[in-house]
Structures are given as structure tokens and as C-alpha cells.
Legacy VTK file of the C-alpha trace (Angstrom):
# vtk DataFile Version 3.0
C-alpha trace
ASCII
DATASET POLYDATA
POINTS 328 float
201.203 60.605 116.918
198.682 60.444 113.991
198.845 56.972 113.438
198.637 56.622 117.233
195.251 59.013 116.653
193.616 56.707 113.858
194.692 53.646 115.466
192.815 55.166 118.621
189.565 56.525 116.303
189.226 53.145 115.126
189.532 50.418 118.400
192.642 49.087 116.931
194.694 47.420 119.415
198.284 47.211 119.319
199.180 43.818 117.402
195.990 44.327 115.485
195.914 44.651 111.719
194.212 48.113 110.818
192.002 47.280 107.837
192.441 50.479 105.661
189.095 50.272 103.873
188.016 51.633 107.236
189.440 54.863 106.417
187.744 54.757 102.690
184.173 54.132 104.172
184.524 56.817 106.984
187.061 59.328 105.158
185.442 62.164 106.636
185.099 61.436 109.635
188.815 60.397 109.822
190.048 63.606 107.930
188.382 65.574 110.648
189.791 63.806 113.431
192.905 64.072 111.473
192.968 67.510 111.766
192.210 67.587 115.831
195.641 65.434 115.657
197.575 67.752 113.782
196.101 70.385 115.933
196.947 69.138 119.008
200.561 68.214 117.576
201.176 71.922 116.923
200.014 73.255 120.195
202.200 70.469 122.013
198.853 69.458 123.785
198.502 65.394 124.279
194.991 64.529 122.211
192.364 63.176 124.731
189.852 60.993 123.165
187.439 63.538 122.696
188.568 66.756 121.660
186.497 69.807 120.344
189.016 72.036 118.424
187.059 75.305 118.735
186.432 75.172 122.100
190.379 74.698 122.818
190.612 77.807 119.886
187.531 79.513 121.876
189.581 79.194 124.942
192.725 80.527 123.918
190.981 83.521 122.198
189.040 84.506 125.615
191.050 87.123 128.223
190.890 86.935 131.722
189.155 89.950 133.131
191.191 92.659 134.417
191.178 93.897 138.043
190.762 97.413 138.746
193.657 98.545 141.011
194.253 102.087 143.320
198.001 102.468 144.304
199.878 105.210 146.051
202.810 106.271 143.823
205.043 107.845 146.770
205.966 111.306 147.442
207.339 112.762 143.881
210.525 110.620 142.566
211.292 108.896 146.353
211.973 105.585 144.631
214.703 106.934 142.443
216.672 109.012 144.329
218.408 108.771 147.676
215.724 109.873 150.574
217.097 112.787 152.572
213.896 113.983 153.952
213.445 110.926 156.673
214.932 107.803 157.030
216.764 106.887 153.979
214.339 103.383 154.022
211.100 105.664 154.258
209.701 104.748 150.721
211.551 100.777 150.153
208.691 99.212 151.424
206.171 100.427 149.668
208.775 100.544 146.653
209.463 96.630 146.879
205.807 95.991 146.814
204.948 97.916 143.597
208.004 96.433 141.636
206.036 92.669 142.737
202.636 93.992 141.694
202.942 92.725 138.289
203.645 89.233 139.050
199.876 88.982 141.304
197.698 90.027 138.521
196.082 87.493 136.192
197.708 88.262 133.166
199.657 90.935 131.378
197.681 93.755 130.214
197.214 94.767 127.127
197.165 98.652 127.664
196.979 100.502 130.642
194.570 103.306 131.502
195.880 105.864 134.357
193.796 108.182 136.607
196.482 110.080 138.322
195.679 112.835 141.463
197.972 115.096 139.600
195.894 116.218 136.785
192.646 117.915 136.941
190.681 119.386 133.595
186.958 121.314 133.847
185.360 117.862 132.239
187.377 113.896 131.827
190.200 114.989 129.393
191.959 111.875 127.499
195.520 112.050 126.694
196.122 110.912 123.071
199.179 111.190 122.593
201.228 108.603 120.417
204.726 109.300 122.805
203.731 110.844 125.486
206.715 112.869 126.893
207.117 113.236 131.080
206.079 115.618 133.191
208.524 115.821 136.044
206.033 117.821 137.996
207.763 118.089 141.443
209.929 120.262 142.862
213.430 120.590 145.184
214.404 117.352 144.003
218.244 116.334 142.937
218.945 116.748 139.292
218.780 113.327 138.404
215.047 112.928 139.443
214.210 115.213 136.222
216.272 112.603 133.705
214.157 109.743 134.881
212.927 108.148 131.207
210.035 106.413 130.855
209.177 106.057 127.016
205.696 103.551 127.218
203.929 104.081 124.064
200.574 106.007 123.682
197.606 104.465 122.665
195.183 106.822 120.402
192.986 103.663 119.469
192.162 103.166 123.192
191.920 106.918 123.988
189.345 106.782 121.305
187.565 104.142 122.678
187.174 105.415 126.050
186.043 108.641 124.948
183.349 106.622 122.836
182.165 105.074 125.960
182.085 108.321 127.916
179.910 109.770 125.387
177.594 106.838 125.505
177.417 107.269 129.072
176.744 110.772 128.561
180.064 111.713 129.732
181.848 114.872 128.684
184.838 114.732 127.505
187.949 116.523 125.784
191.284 115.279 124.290
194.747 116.319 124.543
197.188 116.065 122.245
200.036 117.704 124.234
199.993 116.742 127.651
202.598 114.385 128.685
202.722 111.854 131.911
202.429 113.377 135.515
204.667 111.863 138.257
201.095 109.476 139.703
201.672 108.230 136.352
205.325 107.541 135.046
206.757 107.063 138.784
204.466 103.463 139.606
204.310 102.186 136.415
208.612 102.630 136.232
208.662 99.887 138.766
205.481 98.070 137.742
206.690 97.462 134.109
209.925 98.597 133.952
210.692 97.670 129.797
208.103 100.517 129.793
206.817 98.266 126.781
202.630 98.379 127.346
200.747 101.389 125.836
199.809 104.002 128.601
196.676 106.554 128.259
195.899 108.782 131.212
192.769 110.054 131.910
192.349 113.439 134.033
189.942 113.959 137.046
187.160 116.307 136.999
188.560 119.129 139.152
184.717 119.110 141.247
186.590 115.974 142.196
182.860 114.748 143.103
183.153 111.029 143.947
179.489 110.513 142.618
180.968 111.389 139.325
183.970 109.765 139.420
182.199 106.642 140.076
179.745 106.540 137.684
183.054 107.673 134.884
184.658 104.454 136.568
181.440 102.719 135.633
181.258 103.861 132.069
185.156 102.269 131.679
184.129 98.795 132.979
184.138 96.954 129.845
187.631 97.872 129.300
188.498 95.015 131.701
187.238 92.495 129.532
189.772 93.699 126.722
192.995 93.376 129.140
192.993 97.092 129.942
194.342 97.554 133.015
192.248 100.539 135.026
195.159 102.372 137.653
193.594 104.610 139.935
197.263 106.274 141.342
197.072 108.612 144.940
197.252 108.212 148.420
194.769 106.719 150.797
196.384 109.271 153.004
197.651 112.672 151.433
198.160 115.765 154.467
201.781 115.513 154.311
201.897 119.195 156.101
200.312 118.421 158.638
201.887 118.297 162.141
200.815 117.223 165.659
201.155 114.470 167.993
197.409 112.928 166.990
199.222 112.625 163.297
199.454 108.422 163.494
195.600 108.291 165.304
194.883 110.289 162.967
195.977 108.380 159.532
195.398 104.825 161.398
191.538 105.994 162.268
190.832 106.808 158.383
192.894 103.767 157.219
190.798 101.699 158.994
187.710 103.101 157.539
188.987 103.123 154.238
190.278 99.478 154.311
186.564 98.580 155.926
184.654 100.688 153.346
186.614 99.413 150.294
186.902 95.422 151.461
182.611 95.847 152.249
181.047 92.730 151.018
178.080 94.593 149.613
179.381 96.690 146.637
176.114 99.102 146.333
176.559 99.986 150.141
180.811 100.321 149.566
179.581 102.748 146.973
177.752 104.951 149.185
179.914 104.993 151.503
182.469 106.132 149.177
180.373 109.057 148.053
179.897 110.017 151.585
183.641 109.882 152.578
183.870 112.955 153.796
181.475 111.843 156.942
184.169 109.427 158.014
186.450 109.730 161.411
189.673 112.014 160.698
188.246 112.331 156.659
189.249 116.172 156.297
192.328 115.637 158.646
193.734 112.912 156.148
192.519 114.340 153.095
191.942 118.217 153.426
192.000 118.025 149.603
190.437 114.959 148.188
192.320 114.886 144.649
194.753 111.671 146.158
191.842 109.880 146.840
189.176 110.430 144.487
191.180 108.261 142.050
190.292 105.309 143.885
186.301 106.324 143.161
187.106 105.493 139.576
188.259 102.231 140.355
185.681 101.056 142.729
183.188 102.407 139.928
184.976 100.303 137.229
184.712 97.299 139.574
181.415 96.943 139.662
180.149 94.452 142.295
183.587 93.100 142.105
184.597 92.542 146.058
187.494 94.807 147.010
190.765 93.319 148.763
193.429 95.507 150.409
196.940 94.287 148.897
199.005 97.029 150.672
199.117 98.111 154.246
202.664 100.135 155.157
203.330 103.091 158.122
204.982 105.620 155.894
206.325 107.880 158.772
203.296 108.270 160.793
201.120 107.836 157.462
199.040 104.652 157.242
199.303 104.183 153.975
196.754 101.153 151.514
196.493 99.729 148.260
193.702 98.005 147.075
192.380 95.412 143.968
188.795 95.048 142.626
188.205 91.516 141.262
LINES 1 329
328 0 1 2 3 4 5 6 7 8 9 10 11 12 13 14 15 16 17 18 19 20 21 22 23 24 25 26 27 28 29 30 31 32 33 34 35 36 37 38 39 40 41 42 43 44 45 46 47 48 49 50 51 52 53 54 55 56 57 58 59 60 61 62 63 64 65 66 67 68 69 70 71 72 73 74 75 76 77 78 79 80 81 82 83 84 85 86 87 88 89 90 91 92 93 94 95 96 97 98 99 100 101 102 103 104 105 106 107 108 109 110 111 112 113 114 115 116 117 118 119 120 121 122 123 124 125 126 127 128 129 130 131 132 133 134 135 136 137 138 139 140 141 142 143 144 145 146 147 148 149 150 151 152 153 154 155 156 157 158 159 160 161 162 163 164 165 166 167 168 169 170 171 172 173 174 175 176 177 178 179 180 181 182 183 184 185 186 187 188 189 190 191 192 193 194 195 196 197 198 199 200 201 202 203 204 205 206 207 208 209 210 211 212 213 214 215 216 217 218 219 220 221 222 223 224 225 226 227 228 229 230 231 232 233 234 235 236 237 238 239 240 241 242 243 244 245 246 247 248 249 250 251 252 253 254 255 256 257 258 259 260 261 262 263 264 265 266 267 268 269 270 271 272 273 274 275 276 277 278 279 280 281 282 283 284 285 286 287 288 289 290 291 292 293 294 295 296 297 298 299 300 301 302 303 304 305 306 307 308 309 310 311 312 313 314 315 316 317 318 319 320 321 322 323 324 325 326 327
């Protein structure tokens, strides 16, 4: 392959002498493209005749931006457990399409940053801790459901750095170095990366649960994509599960199609204020009479910027409409 390379820097032809003084008078020039061919020989990459070596190092060092994602993570351990409360198939949809949703994103993140409906602090609280421990934070279930085992690293170096960037964008914020993972956290992400092998940080909601706010936080974590964090807003585009009545599928359909409408808008400022009006939409408070399952998915529009938004779930759970959406 190298002699191949200085045969090619030089016009020789095959069954053409190479005259080696060549290589005296233009040494440099020939130890540099030298290099390029020992380059290319250890990446296994054919040499072209031109070849600029940092741009292919350039290239290699440079990581696809994240998406922003908002899932629904189910109703408490469904996915792990036999279903009793419905038909036994209730949750295997939606199961089946979270253990693919690793395989449709651009590349394996690097860390993976969690605002779950389930937690709820006075200002953004960061969890730092280094092995987070699980919070099996549901109730009635069978015995195994509270022995699931998820054991994903912590990250305190990216809990640091978000916190950094809340206070920059004037943010409050507080740690905590004792929480463990909620249920909107450990649940997904045990079918979404299984090996549990990617460091996890969750961040809480702000129990106003004012979508103005959480967009703007979502804003302030944007540059997180470009590091291969993955941002997870975790909920449910539709969360009344008490609720009872023959108008129950209008009902969930009607706001589903809002939501899928409002969040797929091809003008991000006006999906935005939309979003912070959500309550004004058809069947809002019937769907939602307590907004903590959706305001995650504020934080992920924020974080996506004018990013356009694509719905990459769509499932009846029951008589529950149920969505997933991605942001670039």
C-alpha cells in the first residue's frame, strides 16, 4: 500500500522505473504523504488521491447532535410483570416500541439526562449521585416488581455541568445526593438500554409545573445535545387514569390530536406558545387534571429549539390515546 502511495504521488506507471532521487529532492513532501498512507492503512480506509488527514481526524472527533425525546413509561412496572388489571397485552405495544427506540436514534449517547413526572422539588433539583439506588415508587404491585435492578451509573461531572448552565441561565437550582431513580426513570430506560451501561442523571420538575418555565430550563440544557447527552422527557401525553365515562376515548383522541398537531407545528416559536397555553386546548383538564405527566415534554420541546417535532409513537392504551415524540 505505501509503495502503491509513492508510486501514485509521483505519476509512476506500472512497468515504469521510479527514479529514487525523486524522493531525495521532494523528501518532505513525500514523508508527509507518507504519513496520510500510514494513516489511512490504520483506519482500514482506501487513500483517495487527495486526502486531508485532519479533516478525516476532525470528522471522527465531531458528534452527531442529539434529539430531544418525550416518552410515556407505562403505568408503574406493567412491562415486567404479568398485567392483571386489563388485557394481559395492554402495555406490549407500547413495550415493543421502547425496547426498538434505541436502534432509531443517531448514535449512542454518551449520558442520559431524565426529567421524570414523578419527582417534583420547590426549584430544578439535580440528582448527583455516583449509584443511584431505585425508587420502586408504586404501589399494589406483585413482589417481584420491587426486585427489578437497574444499576446505570451516575454521572456527578454532568450533574455539575447542568447545574452550571442553569445558573448561567439564571436558573435555581439544588442537588441531591440521596435521591435514587423514580419508576419514569428506571422503568423506560430498562428496555431502552437494557446493559444499564450509560450514566443516568435525573433532573426534578419545578412543582409550579409552569410550562413557561420548564421551557425556558429545557432551553438552558440545549447544548447538552451537542455533547451526546441524551435529554428524556418521561410521562404521559395522556395521564387521568381514574377517570370513567363513556366520552373517555373522545376524550383522549380529541387532546391527542392537539398534542400531536401542536408538537409536529412547523413553526417552533408558535409550537411554543401553544405549549404554554395547553391548558386552552379541547378535553386539556379532562386528560390532564394534573399536568405533572406532561409538563416533561415542555423541557424537551425547550431543549429542541427550532428543531421540528415528529410523533414516533401513536398506541390506544385501553381507551387512552397514548404519543411519543422526537425533536431533531
Amino acid at each position: 500500500m505505501l509503495l502503491y502511495c509513492v508510486k501514485t504521488y509521483f505519476g509512476i506507471s506500472r512497468g515504469h522505473t521510479m527514479d529514487w532521487s525523486k524522493l531525495v529532492l521532494h523528501r518532505r513532501r513525500f514523508l508527509r504523504t507518507l504519513g496520510v498512507a500510514a494513516f489511512s492503512l490504520y483506519t482500514g480506509k482506501a487513500l483517495a488521491k487527495e486526502i486531508n488527514p485532519m479533516a478525516t481526524l476532525q470528522s471522527a472527533r465531531t458528534n452527531k447532535i442529539m434529539p430531544t425525546i418525550y416518552i410515556p413509561h407505562g403505568g408503574g412496572p406493567c412491562f415486567f410483570m404479568e398485567w392483571t388489571m386489563g388485557p394481559r397485552d395492554t402495555w406490549d405495544g407500547m413495550g415493543a416500541w421502547l425496547k426498538q427506540l434505541a436502534s432509531t436514534l443517531p448514535e449512542r449517547p454518551k449520558a442520559i439526562l431524565v426529567i421524570s413526572a414523578h419527582w417534583e422539588e420547590s426549584v430544578v433539583t439535580i440528582n448527583v449521585t455516583e449509584k443511584p439506588h431505585l425508587l420502586y415508587d408504586y404501589y399494589g404491585f406483585p413482589p417481584e416488581t420491587y426486585e427489578i435492578k437497574y444499576a446505570a451509573p451516575g454521572s456527578p461531572e454532568l450533574a455539575e455541568k447542568v447545574r452550571g448552565m442553569l445558573t448561567s441561565a439564571n436558573i435555581k437550582s439544588n442537588t441531591d445526593h440521596v435521591r435514587g431513580l423514580d419508576h419514569g426513570v428506571f422503568v423506560p430506560l430498562k428496555l431502552i438500554y437494557p446493559k444499564a451501561d450509560i450514566p443516568v442523571v435525573q433532573l426534578s420538575l419545578r412543582n409550579d409545573l409552569d410550562p413557561a418555565r420548564h421551557i425556558e430550563l429545557g432551553r438552558a440544557l440545549a447544548p447538552l445535545r451537542k455533547e451526546g447527552v441524551l435529554i428524556v422527557g418521561s410521562g404521559m401525553s395522556y395521564h387521568n387514569l381514574g377517570r370513567s365515562g363513556p366520552d373517555n376515548e373522545q376524550v383522549a383522541t380529541v387532546f391527542d390530536n392537539w398534542l400531536n398537531e401542536v408538537a409536529c407545528h412547523n413553526d417552533s416559536q408558535e409550537r411554543v406558545q401553544l405549549l404554554k397555553n395547553w391548558e386552552k386546548a379541547p378535553s386539556a383538564r379532562k386528560a390532564h387534571p394534573r399536568e405533572e405527566h406532561l409538563i416533561p415534554l415542555m423541557v424537551a420541546v425547550g431543549a429542541a429549539g427550532t428543531d421540528l417535532g415528529k410523533r414516533t409513537f401513536s398506541q390506544r392504551v385501553g381507551k387512552m390515546a397514548i404519543s411519543a415524540f422526537q425533536f431533531g
